[in-house]
N, C-alpha and C positions, 0 to 999 in steps of 0.2 A: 625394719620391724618396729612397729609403736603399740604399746600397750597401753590404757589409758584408764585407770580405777575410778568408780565415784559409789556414793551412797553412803561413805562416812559421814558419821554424826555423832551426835552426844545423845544419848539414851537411858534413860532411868536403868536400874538393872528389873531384871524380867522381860524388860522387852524386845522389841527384834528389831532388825534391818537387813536391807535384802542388799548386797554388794556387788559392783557390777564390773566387766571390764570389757570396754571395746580393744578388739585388737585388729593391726591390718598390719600388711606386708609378709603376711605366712602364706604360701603356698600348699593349697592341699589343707585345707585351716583341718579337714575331717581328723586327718593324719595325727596332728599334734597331743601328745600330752599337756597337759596345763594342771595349775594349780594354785593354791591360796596358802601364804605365808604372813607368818604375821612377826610382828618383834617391839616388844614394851622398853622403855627405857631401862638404860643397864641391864637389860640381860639379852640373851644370845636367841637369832629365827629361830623363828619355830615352826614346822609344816603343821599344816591347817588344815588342810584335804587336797587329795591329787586325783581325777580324771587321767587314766593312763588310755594310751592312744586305741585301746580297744573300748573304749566308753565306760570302765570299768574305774568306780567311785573309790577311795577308799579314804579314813578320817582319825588325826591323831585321836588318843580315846578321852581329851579333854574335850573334847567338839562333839562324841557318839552321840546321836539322839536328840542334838540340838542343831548343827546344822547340817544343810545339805549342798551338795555344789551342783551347779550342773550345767553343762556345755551346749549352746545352741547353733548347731554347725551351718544353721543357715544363714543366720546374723555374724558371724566369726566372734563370735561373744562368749564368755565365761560370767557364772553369775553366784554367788553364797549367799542363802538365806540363812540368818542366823535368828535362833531365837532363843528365848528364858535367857538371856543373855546377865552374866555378873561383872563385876568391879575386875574378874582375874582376865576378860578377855579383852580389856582397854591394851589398844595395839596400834602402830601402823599397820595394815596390811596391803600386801603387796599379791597383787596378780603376776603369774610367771607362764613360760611355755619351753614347751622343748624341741630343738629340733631334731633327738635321735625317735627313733618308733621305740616305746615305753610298754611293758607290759608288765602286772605282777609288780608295780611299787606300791610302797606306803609313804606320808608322809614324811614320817621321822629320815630323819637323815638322808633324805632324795634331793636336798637346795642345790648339790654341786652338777647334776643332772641336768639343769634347767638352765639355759642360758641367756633366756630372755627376761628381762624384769619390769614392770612398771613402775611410778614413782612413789605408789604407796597413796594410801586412805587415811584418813587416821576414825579410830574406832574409840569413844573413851563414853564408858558405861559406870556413870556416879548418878547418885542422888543430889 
């Protein structure tokens, strides 16, 4: 299984980008929960948004409104549009997947769920 993150950058704050992750070696890609974790220096991941294996979105409520995630089961791709983006969402973030059938999580506290990871973005939104 290889997950592969890209569309990290530097971004003024307010603005967006759209985050991407190729992934291959999952079988049944339909099947998979996936999701977006992120984690700033010195301090502990953080879920970002999770896609549960029923196509069902959900997003810590630092992200509500700003971004969206969302899975393209024909490309085996997961994708995060982020926007109005501040200085607090500067992060690695990390594409993940799972291989139990998921339904009914949230971000918060679902990392130990997820056993696949990719190597992380990095996201840092300054002036």
């Amino acid at each position: 299984v290889r997950l592969v993150e890209s569309g990290g950058a530097l971004v003024q704050p307010g603005g967006s980008l759209r985050l991407s992750c190729a992934a291959s070696g999952l079988t049944n890609f339909d099947d998979y929960a996936m999701g977006w974790f992120r984690q700033a220096p010195g301090q502990e991941r953080e879920g970002v948004a999770v896609i549960d294996s029923s196509g069902r979105a959900t997003y810590a409520d630092s992200v509500k409104g700003r971004f969206t995630a969302s899975k393209d089961n024909a490309k085996n791709s997961l994708h995060l549009q982020m926007n109005s983006l501040n200085p607090e969402d500067t992060a690695m973030y990390y594409c993940t997947a799972s291989a139990l059938f998921l339904t009914r999580i949230q971000p918060q506290g679902s990392s130990s769920l997820f056993g696949y990871w990719g190597q992380g973005t990095q996201v840092t939104v300054s002036s």
